[in-house]
Residue frames as a rotation matrix with the C-alpha (Angstrom) as fourth column:
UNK 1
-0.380 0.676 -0.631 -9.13
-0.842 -0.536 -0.066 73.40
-0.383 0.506 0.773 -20.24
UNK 2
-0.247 0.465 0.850 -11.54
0.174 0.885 -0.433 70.97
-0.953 0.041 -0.299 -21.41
UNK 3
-0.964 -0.262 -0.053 -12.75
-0.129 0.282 0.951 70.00
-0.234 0.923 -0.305 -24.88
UNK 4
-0.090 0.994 -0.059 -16.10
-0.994 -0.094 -0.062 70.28
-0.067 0.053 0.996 -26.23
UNK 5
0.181 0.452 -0.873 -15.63
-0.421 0.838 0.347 66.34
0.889 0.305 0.343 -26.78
UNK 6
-0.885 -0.428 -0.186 -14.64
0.142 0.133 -0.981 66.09
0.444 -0.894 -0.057 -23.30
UNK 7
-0.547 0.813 0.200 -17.91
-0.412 -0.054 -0.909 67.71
-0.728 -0.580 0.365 -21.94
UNK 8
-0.226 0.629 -0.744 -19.91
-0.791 0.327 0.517 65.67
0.569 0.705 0.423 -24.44
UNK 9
-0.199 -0.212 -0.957 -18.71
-0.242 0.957 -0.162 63.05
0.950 0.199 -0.242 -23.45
UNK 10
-0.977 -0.120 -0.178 -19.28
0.166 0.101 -0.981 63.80
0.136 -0.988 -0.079 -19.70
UNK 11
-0.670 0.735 0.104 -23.22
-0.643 -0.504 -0.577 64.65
-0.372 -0.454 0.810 -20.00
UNK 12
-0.270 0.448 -0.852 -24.30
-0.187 0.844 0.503 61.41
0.945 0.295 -0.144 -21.79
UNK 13
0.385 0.624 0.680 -26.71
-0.903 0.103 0.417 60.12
0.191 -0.774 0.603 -19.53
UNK 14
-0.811 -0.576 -0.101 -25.29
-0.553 0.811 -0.191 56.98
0.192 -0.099 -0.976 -18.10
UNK 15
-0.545 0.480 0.688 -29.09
-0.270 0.676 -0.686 55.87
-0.794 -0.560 -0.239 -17.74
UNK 16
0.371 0.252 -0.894 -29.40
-0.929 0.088 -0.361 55.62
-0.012 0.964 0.267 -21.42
UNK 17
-0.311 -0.672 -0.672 -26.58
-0.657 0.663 -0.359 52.95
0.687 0.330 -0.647 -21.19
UNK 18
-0.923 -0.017 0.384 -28.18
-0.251 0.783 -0.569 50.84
-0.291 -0.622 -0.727 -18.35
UNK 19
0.350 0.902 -0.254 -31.66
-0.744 0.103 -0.660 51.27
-0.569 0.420 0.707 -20.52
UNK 20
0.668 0.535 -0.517 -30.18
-0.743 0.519 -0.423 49.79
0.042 0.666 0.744 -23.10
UNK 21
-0.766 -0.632 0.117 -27.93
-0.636 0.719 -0.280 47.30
0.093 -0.289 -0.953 -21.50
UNK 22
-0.490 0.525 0.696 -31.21
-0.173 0.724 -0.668 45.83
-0.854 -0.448 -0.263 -19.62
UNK 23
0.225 0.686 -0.692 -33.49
-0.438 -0.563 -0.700 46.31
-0.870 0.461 0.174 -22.97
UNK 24
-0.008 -0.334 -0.943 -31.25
-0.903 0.407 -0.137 45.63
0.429 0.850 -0.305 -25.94
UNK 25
-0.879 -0.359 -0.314 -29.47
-0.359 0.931 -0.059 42.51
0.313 0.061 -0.948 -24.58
UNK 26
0.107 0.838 0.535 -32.96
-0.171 0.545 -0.821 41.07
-0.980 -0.004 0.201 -23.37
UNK 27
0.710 0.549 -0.441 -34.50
-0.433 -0.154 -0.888 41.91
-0.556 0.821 0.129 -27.03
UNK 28
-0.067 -0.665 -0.744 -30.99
-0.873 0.400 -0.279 40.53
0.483 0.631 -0.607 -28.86
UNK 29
-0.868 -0.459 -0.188 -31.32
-0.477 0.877 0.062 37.47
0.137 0.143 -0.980 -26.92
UNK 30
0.149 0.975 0.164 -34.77
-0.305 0.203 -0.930 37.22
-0.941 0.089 0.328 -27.14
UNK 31
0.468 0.483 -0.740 -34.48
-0.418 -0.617 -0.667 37.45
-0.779 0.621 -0.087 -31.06
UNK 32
0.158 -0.704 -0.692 -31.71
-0.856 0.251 -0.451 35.98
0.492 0.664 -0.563 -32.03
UNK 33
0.979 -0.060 -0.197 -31.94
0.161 0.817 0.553 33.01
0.128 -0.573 0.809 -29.15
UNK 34
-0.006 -0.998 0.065 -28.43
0.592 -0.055 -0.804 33.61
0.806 0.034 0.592 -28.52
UNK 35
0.824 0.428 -0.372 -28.28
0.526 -0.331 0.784 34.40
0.212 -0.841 -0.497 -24.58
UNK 36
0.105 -0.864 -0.493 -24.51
0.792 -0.227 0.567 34.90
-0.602 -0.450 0.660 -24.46
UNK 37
-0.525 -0.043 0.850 -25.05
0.686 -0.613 0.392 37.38
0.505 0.789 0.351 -27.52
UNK 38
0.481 0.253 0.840 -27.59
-0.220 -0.892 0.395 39.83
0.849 -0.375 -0.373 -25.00
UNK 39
0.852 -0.215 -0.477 -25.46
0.509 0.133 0.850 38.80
-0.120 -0.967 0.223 -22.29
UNK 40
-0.175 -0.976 0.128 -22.40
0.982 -0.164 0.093 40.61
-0.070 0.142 0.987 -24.11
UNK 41
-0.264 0.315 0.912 -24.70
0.236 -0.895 0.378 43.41
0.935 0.314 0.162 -24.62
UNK 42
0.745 0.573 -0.342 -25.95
0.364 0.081 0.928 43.60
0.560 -0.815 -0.148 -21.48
UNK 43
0.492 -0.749 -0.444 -22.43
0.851 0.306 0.426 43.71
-0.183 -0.588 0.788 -20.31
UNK 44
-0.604 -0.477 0.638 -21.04
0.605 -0.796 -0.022 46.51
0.518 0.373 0.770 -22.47
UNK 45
0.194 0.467 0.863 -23.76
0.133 -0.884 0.449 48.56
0.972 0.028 -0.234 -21.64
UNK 46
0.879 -0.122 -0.461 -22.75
0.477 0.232 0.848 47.84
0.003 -0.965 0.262 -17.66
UNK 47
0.082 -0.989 -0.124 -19.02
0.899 0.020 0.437 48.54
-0.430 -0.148 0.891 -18.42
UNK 48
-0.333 -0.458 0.824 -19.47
0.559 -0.800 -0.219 51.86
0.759 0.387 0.523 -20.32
UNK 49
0.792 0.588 0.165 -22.46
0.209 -0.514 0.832 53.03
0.574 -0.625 -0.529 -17.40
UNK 50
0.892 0.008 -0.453 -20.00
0.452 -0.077 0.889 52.27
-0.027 -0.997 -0.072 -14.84
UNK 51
-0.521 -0.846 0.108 -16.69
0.845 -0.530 -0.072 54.21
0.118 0.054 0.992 -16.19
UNK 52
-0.094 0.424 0.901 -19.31
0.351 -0.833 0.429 57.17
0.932 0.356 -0.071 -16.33
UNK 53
0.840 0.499 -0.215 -20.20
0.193 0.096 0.977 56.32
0.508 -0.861 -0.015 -12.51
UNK 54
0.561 -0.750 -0.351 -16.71
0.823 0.551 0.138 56.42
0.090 -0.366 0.926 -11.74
UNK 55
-0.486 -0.546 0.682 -15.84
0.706 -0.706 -0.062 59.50
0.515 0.451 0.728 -13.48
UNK 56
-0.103 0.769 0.631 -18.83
-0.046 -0.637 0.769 61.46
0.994 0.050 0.101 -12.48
UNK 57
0.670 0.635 0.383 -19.45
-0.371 -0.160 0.915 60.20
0.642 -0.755 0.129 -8.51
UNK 58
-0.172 -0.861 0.479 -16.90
-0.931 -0.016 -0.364 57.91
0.321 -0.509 -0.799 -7.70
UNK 59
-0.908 -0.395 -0.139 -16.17
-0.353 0.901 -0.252 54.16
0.225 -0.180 -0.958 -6.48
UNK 60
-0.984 0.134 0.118 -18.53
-0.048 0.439 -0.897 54.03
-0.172 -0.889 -0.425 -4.30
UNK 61
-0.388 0.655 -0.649 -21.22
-0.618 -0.707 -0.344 55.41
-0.684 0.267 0.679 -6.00
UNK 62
-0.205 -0.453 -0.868 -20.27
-0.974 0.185 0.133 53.23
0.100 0.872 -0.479 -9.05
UNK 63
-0.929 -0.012 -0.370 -20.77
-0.033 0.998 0.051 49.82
0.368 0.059 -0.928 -7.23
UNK 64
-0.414 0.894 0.168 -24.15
0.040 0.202 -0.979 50.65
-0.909 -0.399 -0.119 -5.92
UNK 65
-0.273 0.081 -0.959 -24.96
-0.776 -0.607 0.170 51.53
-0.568 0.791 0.228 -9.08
UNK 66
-0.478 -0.409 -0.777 -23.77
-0.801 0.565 0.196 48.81
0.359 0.717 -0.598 -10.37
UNK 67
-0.899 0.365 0.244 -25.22
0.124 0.743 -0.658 46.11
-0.421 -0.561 -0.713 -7.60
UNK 68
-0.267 0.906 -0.329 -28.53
-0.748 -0.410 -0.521 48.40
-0.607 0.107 0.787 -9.04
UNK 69
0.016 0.077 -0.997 -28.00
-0.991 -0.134 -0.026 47.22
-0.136 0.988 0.074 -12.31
UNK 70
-0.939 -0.326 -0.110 -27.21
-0.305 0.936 -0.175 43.50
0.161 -0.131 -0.978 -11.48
UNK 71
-0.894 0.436 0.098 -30.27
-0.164 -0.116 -0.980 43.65
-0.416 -0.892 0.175 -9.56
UNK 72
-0.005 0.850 -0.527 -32.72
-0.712 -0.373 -0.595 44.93
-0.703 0.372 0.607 -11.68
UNK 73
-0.234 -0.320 -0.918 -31.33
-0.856 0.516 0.039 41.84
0.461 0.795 -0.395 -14.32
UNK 74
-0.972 0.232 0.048 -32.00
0.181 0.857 -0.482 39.31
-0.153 -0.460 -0.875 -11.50
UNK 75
-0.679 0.710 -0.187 -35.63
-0.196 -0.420 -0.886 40.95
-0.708 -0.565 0.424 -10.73
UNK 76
-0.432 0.326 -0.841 -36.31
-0.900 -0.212 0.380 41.00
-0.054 0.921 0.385 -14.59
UNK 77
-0.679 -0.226 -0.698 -35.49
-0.198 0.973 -0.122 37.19
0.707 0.055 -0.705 -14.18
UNK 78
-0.744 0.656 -0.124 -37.70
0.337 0.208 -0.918 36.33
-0.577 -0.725 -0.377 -10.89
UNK 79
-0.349 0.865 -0.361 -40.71
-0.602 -0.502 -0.621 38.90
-0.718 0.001 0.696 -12.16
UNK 80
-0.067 0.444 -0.894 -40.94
-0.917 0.326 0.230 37.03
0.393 0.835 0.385 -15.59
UNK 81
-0.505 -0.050 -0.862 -39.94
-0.041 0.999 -0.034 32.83
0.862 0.018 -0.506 -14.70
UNK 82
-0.838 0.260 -0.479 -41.41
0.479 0.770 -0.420 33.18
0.260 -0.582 -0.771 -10.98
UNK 83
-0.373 0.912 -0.171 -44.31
-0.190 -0.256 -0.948 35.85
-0.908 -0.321 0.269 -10.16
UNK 84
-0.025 0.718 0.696 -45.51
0.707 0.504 -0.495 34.79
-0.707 0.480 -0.520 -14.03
UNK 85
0.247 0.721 -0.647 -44.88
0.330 -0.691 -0.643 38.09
-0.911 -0.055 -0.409 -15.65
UNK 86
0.830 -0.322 0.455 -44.76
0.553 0.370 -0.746 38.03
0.072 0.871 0.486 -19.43
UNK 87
0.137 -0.957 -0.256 -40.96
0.874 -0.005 0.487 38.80
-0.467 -0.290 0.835 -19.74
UNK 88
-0.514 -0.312 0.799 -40.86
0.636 -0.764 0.111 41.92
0.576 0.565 0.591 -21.73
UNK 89
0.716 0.543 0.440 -42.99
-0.060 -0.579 0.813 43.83
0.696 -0.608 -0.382 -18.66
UNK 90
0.631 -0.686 -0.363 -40.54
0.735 0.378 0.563 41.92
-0.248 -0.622 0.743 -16.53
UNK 91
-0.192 -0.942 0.275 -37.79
0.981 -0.194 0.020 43.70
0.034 0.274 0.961 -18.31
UNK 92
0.050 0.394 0.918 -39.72
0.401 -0.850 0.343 46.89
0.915 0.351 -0.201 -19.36
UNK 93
0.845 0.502 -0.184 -40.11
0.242 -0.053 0.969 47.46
0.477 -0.863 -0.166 -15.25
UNK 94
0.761 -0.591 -0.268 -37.15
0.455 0.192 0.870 47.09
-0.463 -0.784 0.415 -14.15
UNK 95
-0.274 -0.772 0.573 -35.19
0.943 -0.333 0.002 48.90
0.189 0.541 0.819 -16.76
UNK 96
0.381 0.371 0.847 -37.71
0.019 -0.919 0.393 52.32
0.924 -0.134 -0.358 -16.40
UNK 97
0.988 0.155 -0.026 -36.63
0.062 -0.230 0.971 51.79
0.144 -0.961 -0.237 -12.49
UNK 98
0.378 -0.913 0.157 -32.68
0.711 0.394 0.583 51.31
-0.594 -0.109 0.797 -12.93
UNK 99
-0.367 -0.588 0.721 -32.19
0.847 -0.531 -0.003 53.64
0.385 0.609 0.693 -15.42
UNK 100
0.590 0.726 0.353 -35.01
0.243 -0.577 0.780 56.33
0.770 -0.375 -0.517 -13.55
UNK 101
0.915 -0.306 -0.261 -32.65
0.306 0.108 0.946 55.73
-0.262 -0.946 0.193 -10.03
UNK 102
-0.028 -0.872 0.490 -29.37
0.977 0.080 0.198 56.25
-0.212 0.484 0.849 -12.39
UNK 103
0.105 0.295 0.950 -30.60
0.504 -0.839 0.205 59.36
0.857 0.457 -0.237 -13.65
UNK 104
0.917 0.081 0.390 -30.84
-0.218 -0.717 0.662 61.10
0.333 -0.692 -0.640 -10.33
UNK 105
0.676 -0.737 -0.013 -27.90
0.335 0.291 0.896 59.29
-0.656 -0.610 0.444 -8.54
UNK 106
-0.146 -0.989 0.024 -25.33
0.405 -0.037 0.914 59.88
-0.903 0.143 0.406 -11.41
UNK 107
-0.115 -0.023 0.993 -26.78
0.972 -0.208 0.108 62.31
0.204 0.978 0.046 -14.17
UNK 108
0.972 0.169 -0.163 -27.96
0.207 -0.945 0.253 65.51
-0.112 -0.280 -0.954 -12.31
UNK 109
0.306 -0.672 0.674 -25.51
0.144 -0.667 -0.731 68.08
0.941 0.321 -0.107 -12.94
């Protein structure tokens, strides 16, 4: 038998947590100039997504996921320093697409 904090805890979107992995930790090291400070955020929000991914789809599931999520942090990086694009589109872009691809792959019921 399961716990109502048990299924809570299992229907949290896990693309909330890769929103605000890419998002926050940008905006906290934007703000605070302290990269390793949104790079820790960044990170948590990676490490809770991907215990969800794990629970919810499995391994395998979990490291694409995850490669997503790397990804979409490089992309952020290229779109803003090399195609020119002011860095908070950069980021905005790639987070609506990573967390958007999360949603379907590892929230749908």
């Amino acid at each position: 038998m399961t716990t109502v904090l048990t299924r809570a805890r299992t229907r949290f979107p896990s693309a909330a947590l890769v929103a605000v992995g890419l998002a926050a930790g940008f905006g906290i090291a934007q703000g605070t100039g302290v990269r390793a400070l949104g790079g820790a955020v960044f990170l948590a929000g990676g490490a809770a997504a991907a215990a969800l991914w794990v629970q919810r789809r499995g391994w395998a599931t979990a490291l694409g996921l995850g490669g997503l999520y790397v990804g979409a942090f490089v992309l952020a990086h290229v779109l803003a320093i090399g195609a020119g694009w002011p860095a908070w589109l950069a980021v905005g872009v790639v987070t609506l697409a990573a967390a958007g691809v999360t949603a379907v792959v590892a929230d749908r019921p």
